[in-house]
C-alpha positions as CSV (number, residue, x, y, z in Angstrom):
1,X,43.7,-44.7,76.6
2,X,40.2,-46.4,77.7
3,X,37.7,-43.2,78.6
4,X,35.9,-45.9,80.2
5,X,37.7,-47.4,82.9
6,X,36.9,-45.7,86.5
7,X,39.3,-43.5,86.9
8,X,38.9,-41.8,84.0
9,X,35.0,-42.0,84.7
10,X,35.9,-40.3,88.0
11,X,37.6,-37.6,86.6
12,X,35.1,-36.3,84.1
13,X,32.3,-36.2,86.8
14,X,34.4,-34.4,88.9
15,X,35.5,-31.5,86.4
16,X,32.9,-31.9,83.8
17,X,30.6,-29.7,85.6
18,X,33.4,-26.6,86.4
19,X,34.3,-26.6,83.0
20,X,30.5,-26.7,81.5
21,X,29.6,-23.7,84.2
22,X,32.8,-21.9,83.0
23,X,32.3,-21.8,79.3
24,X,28.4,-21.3,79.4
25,X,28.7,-18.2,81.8
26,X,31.5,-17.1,79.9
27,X,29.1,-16.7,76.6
28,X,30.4,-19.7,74.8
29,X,28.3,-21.3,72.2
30,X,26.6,-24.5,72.3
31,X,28.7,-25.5,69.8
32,X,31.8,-24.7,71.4
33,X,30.4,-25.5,74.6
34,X,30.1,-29.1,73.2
35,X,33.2,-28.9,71.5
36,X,35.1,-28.4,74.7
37,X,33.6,-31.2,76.9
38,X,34.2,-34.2,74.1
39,X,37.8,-33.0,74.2
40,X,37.8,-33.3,78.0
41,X,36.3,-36.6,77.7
42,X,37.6,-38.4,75.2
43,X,41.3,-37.2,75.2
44,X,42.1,-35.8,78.4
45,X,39.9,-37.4,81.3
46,X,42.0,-40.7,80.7
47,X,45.5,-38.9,80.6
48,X,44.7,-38.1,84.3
49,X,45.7,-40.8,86.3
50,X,45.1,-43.5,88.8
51,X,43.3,-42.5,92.3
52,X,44.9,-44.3,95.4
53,X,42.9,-47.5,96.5
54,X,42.9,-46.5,99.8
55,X,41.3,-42.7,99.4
56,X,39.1,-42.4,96.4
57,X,39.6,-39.0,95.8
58,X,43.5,-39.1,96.5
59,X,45.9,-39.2,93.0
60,X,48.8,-42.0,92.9
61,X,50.6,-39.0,90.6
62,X,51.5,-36.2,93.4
63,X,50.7,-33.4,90.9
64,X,52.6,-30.5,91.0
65,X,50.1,-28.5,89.3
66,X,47.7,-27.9,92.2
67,X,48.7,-27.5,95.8
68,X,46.2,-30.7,96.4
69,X,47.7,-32.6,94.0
70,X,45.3,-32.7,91.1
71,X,46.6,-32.8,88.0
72,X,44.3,-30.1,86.7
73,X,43.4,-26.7,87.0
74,X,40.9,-24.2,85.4
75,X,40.9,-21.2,84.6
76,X,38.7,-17.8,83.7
77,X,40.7,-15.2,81.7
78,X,38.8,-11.6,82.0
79,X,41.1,-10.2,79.3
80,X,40.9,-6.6,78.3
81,X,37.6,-4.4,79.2
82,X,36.5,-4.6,75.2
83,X,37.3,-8.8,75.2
84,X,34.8,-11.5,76.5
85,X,36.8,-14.3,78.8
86,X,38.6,-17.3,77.7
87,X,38.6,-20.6,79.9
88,X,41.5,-21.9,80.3
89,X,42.4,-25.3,81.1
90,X,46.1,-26.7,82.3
91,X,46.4,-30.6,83.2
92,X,49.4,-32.5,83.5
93,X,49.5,-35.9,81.6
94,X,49.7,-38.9,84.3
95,X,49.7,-42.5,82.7
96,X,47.6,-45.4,84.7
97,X,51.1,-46.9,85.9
98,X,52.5,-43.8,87.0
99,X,53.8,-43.9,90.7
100,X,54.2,-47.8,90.7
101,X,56.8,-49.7,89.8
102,X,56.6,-50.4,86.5
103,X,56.5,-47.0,85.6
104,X,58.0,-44.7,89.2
105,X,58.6,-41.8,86.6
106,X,55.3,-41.5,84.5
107,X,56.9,-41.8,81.3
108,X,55.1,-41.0,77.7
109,X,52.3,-40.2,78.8
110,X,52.8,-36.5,77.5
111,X,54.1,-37.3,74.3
112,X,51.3,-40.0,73.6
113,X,48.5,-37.4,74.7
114,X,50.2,-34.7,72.5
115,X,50.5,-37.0,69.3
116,X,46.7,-38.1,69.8
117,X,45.7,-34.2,70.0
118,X,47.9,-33.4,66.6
119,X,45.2,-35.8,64.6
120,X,42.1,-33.5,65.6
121,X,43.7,-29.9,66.0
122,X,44.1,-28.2,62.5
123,X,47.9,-26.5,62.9
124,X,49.3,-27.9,65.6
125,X,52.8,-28.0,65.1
126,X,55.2,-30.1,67.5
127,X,58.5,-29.4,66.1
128,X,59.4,-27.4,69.1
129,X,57.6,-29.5,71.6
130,X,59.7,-32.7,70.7
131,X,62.6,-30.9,70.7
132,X,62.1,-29.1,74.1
133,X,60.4,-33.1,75.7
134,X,63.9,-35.0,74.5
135,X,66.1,-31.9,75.7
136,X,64.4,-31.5,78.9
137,X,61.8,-34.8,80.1
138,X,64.7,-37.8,80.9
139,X,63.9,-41.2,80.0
140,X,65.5,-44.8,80.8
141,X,68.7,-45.4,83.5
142,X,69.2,-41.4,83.7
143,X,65.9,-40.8,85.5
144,X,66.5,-42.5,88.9
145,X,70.0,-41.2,88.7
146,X,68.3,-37.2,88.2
147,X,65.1,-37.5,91.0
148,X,68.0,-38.4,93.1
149,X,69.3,-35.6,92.7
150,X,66.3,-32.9,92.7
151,X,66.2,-30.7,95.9
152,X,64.3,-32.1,99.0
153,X,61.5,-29.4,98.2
154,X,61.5,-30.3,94.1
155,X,58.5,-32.5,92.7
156,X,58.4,-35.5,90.4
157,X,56.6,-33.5,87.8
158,X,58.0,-32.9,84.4
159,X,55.7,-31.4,81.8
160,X,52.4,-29.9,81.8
161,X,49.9,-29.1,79.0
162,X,48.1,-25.9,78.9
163,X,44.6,-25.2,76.3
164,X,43.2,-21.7,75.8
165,X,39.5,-22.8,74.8
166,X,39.0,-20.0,72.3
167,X,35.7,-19.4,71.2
168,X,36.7,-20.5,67.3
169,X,39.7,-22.7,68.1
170,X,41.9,-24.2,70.8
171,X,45.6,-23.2,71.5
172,X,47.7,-25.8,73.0
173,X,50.6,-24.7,75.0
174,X,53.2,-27.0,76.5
175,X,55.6,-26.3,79.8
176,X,59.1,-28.2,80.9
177,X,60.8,-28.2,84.2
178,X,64.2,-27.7,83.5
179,X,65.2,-28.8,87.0
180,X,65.7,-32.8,85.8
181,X,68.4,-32.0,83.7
182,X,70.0,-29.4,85.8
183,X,70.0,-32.2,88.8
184,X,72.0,-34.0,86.3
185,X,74.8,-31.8,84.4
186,X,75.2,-29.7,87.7
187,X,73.7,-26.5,86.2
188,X,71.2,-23.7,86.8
189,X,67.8,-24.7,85.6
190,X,68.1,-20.8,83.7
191,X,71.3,-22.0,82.2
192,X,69.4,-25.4,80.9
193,X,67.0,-23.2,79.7
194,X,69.5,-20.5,78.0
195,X,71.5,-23.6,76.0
196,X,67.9,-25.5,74.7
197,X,66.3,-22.0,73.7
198,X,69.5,-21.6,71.6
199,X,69.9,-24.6,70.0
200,X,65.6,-24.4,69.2
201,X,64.9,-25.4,65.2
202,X,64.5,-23.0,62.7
203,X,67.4,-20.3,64.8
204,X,64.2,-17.9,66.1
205,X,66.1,-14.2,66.9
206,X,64.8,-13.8,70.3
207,X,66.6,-9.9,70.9
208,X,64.2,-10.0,74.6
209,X,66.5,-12.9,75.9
210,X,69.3,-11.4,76.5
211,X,67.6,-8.1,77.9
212,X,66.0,-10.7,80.5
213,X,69.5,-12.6,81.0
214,X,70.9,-8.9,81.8
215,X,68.5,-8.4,84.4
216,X,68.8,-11.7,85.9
217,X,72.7,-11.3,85.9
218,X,73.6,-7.7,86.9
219,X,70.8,-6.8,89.1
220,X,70.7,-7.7,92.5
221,X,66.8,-8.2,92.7
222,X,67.1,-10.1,89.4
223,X,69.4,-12.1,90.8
224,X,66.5,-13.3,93.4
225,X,64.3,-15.0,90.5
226,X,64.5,-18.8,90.2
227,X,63.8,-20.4,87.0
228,X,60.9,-23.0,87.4
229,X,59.3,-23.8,84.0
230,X,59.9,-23.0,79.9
231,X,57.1,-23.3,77.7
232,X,55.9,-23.0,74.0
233,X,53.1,-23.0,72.2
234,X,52.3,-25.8,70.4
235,X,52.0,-23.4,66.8
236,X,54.4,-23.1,63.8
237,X,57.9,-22.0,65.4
238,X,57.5,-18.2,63.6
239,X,54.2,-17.8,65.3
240,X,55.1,-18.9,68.7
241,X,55.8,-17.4,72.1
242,X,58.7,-18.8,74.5
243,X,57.6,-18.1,78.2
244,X,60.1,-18.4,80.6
245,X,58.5,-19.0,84.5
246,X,60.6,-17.2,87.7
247,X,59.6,-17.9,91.1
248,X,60.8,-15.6,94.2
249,X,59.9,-15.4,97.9
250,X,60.2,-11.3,97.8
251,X,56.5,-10.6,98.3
252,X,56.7,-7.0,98.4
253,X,54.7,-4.6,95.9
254,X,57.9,-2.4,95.2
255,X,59.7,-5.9,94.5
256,X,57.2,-6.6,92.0
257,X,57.5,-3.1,90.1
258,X,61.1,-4.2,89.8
259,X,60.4,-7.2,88.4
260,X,57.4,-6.2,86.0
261,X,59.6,-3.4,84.5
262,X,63.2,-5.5,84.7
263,X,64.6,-2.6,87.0
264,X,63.5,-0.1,84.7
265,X,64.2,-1.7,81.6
266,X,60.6,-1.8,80.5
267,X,58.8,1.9,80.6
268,X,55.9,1.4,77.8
269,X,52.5,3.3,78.3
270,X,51.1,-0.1,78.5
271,X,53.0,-1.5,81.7
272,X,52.6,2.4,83.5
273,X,49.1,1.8,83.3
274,X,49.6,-1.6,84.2
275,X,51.6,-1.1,87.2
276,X,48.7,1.2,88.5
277,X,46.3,-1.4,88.1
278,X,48.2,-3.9,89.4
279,X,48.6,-2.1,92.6
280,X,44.8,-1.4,93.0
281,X,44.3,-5.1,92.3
282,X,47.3,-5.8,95.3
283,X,45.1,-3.7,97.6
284,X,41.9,-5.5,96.9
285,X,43.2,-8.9,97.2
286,X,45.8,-8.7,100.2
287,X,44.3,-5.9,102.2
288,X,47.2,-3.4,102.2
289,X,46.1,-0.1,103.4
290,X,47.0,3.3,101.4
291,X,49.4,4.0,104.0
292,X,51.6,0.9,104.5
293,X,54.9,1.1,102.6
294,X,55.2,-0.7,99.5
295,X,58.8,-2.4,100.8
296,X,56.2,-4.5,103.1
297,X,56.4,-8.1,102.6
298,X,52.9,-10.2,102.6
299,X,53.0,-12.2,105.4
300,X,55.4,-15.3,106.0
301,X,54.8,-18.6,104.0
302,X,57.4,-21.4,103.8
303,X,55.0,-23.6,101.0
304,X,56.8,-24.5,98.0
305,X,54.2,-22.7,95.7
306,X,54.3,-19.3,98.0
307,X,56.1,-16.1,96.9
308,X,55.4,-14.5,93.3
309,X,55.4,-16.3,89.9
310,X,56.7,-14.8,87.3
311,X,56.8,-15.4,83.6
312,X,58.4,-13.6,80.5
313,X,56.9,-13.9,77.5
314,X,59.3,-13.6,74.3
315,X,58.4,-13.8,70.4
316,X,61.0,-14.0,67.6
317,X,61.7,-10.4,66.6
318,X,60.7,-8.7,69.6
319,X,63.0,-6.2,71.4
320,X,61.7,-6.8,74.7
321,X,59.9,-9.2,76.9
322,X,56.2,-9.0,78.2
323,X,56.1,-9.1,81.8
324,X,53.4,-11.4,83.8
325,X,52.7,-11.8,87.3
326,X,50.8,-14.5,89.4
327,X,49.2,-13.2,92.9
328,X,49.1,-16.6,94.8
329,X,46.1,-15.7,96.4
330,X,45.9,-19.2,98.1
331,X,48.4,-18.1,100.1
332,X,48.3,-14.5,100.9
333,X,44.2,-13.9,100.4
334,X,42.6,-14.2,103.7
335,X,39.5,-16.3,101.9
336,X,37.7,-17.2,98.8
337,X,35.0,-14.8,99.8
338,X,37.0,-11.7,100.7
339,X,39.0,-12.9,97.3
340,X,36.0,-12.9,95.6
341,X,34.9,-9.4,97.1
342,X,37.8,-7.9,96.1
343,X,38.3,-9.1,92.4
344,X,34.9,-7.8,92.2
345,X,35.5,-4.8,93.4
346,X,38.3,-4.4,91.0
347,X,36.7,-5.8,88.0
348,X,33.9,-2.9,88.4
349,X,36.0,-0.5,88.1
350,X,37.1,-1.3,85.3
351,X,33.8,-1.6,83.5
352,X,34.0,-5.2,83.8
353,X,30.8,-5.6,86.2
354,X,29.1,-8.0,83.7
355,X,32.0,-10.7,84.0
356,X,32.2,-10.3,87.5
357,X,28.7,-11.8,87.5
358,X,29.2,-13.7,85.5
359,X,32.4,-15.7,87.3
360,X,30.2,-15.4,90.4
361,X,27.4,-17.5,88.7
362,X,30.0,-19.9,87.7
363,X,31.1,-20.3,91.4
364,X,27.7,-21.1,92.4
365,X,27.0,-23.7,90.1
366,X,30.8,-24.8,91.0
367,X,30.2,-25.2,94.8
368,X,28.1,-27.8,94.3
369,X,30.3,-29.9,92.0
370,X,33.0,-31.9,93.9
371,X,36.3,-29.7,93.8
372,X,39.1,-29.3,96.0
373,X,39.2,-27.1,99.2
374,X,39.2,-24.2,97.9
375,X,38.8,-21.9,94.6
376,X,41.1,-19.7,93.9
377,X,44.7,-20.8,93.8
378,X,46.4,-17.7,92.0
379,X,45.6,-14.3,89.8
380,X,47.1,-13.1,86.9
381,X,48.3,-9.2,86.0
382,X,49.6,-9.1,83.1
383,X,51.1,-6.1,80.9
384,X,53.7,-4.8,78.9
């Protein structure tokens, strides 16, 4: 791909500044820092696509990764109290053709970023990521046959490619919508996901599968879960995590104790203390009052990306799945700066103060980068 061309140009002055503000307030080297930035320029800036002739900052590609369609998104990981942050950085792979005729679909533009990564990243394995990109991405004839028959509220996007920028080394993750392929053989996207997990090189024993396919299939709030995405990362199969993404309208705190602990399935120390964290977090960020009931639903939001995301995290071996959940704060938070008042409430209490300012430095040097309307599209609580 030319890094030259304009588009590409106007990509990396768009984002190059986020993501420099991001990993130096986050206490990243100048090495790393450096690092980082090449990679963005030189291997993913041109994977972004085309910008519409007639609006300059408009994407041919409607990206389903942000709610403004740009097929990018950053991210700040405060981790655990004793853990500095990781940036995180999620794009989906657009090809200059994609959207026009020659190429309605945006075909290979996935697999021909991936390949080009798996020259520079020591360990990348793709054994699971071309398995799980010829199960689940269509190709020729069958694709006009399958977007005809995706819901009027699906998307045209297929696969997205996630990068934890550690401080030593990057992780590359990869994530399939399994709703192609379910348009086409006339199943449930979770029973596309069920048959390509099974059939997954190397046989991995994942026991936490079928405790999640329990809950999904004899409890009536699991029952309310819609699969949306199954990813990997991009690591030797024995060292890699399958996540499996649910998305529900249920917006209620109780509903998400239910979900976190699959009905009760899940009662570690970890997720007791996590569920009390989580709820002061809820409070902070939606404004709920110590006396509303937890059966209250956030108020009413018929987007496509409202309700809760969900994701299960599952290694070979392990008995049971890790539980994650996504506040969509975009939705439900009344503003970036009440957003940004409450996280930082919540992050001092838990000794966090220092990365609090930190973010907030970040967001000032942010504001006046171009960006899109607003900051903060979705929080993550995550425990076990």
């Amino acid at each position: 791909m030319d890094y030259t061309c304009p588009d590409s140009q106007y990509w990396w002055e768009t984002l190059s500044t986020p993501l420099a503000a991001l990993c130096r307030k986050a206490d990243y080297s100048v090495d790393a820092q450096f690092r980082f930035l090449l990679l963005f320029r030189f291997y993913i800036a041109p994977y972004l696509g085309c910008l519409d002739n007639t609006s300059k900052e408009r994407p041919v590609w409607p990206s389903f990764m942000t709610d403004d369609f740009t097929p990018v998104e950053l991210g700040w990981d405060f981790g655990k109290r004793e853990d500095g942050p990781i940036i995180r950085l999620s794009v989906e792979p657009i090809g200059r053709a994609a959207g026009s005729p020659s190429d309605p679909y945006n075909v290979g533009a996935a697999n021909q970023l991936m390949h080009h990564l798996s020259r520079i990243m020591p360990g990348m394995d793709l054994s699971w990521y071309n398995y799980l990109h010829a199960e689940l991405v269509p190709w020729g004839e069958r694709m006009a046959e399958q977007y005809k028959r995706l819901p009027k509220q699906g998307h045209k996007s297929r696969a997205f490619i996630g990068f934890d920028l550690g401080h030593d080394r990057v992780t590359t993750k990869a994530y399939f919508f399994p709703g192609w392929k379910a348009a086409h053989t006339g199943q449930r996207p979770w029973s596309v996901i069920t048959s390509v997990l099974k059939a997954l090189p190397n046989s991995p024993h994942l026991p936490a599968h079928a405790v999640l396919q329990e809950y999904l299939e004899t409890c009536a709030e699991g029952s309310k879960l819609q699969a949306e995405m199954v990813a990997i990362d991009c690591v030797a199969p024995n060292q890699s995590r399958v996540k499996i993404y649910f998305r529900t309208g249920s917006t209620s705190l109780l509903s998400v104790r239910t979900h976190m602990t699959l009905n009760g399935r899940i009662t570690s120390s970890d997720m007791r203390k996590g569920l009390l964290e989580l709820e002061g977090l809820w409070r902070v960020l939606f404004g709920k009052e110590d006396d509303r009931r937890d059966t209250e639903e956030l108020r009413p939001n018929c987007h496509r990306t409202s309700g809760m995301l969900y994701y299960f995290e599952m290694r070979p071996g392990q008995a049971l799945p890790v539980a994650k959940v996504y506040l969509p704060v975009r939705h439900y938070g009344e503003s970036d700066k009440v957003v940004l008042i409450g996280l930082t409430e919540y992050l001092e209490g838990r000794g966090q103060a220092r990365q609090a300012a930190s973010y907030l430095e970040a967001l000032e040097v942010i504001r006046s980068a171009p960006s899109p309307n607003s900051f903060h599209t979705q929080g993550r609580r995550a425990e076990r």
